[in-house]
N, C-alpha and C positions, 0 to 999 in steps of 0.2 A: 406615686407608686414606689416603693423599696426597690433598693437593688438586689440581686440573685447575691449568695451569700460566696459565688465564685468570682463579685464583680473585681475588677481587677483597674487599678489607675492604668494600667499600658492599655487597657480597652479603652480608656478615656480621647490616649492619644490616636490613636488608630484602631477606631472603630468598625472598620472592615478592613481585617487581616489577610494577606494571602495564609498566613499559616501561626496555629496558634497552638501550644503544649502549654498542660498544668501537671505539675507533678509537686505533691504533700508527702508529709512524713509526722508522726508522734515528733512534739517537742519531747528530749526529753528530760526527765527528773532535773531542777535546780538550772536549766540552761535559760537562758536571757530570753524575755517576749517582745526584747529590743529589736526593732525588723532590719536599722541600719546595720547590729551589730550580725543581722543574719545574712542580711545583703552582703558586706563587705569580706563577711568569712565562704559564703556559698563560692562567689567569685572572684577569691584571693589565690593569687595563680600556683606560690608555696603550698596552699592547699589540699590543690586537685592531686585524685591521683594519677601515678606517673603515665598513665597509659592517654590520659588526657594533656597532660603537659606534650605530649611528643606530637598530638593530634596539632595540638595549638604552634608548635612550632613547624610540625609539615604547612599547616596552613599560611605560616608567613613565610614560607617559601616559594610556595603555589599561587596566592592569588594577584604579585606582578606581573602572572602571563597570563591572567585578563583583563589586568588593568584597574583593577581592584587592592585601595590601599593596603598596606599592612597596619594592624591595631596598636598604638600605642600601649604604655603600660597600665595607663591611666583612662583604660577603653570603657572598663566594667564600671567607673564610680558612681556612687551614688548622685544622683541627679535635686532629688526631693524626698522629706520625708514626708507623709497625710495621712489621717485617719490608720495608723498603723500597717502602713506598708512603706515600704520605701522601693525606689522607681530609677531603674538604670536607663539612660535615655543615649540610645546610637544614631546618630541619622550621619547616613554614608553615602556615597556612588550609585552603590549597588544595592541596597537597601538599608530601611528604618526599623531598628528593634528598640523594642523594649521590655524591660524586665521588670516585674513590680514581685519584690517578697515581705508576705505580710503573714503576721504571727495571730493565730485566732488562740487567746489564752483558755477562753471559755472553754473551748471546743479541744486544746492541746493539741493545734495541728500549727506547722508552719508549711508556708502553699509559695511556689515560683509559677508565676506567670510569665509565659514568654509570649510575643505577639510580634509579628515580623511583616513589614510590607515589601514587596519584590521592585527594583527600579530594573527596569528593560531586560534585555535581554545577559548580563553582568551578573546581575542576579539570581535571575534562571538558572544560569549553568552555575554557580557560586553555592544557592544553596542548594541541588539535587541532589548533590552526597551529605549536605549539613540535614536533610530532612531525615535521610533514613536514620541518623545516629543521634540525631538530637536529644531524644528521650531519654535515652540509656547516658547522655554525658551529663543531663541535669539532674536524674537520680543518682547519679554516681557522686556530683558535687555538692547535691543536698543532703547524702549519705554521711561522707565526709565531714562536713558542716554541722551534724548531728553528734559525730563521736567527738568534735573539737569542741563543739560547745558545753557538752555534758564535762566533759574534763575540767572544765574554767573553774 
């Protein structure tokens, strides 16, 4: 049987997710159907914009008082690239993500897959504020990632 045309390599890793976002955008005109070069610009911290950079830096400030490490710089890298997606792989404390962004050139869409599994109770309270904002930070960076790439 095929797979759905939203299959995603982070479903591969974690096939039942506590929690899972897809958010797509128009590739556009002239910009690369390279998925690493979409990965590495989606979640390039220069990037984002500023209102996420400040989020990312409250957050390494906040999560040593639950015990929950802070992210290196080198948190977002590309893990793998397959069948035109390429696949950020986290496994932490408190939870496993992953990220798969892959370029449908046919179709002129580029899609982030996020898929998250929760470790105890670290995680719980860790992502109950990442839930409600989540969406709105990966549109925002695949936004971003859209006007930087059409420039190139």
């Amino acid at each position: 049987m095929p797979r759905p045309a939203f299959w995603s390599l982070a479903l591969e890793d974690i096939p039942r997710p506590d929690f899972i976002d897809v958010v797509a955008a128009p590739v556009p005109p002239g910009a690369t159907d390279d998925p690493r070069v979409w990965a590495e610009t989606v979640f390039a911290s220069d990037a984002s914009p500023a209102w996420i950079r400040l989020a990312f830096a409250l957050r390494q400030l906040l999560v040593p008082l639950i015990g929950v490490p802070r992210g290196g710089r080198d948190i977002f890298a590309v893990s793998r690239v397959q069948d035109g997606e390429a696949l950020i792989s986290v496994d932490d404390r408190h939870l496993d993500f992953r990220a798969g962004v892959a370029v449908d050139a046919d179709a002129g869409l580029v899609r982030v897959t996020t898929v998250v599994r929760l470790k105890g109770w670290r995680g719980r309270v860790y992502f109950a504020p990442v839930r409600v904002v989540h969406p709105a930070v990966v549109q925002s960076m695949l936004r971003r990632a859209c006007i930087r790439l059409a420039q190139r």
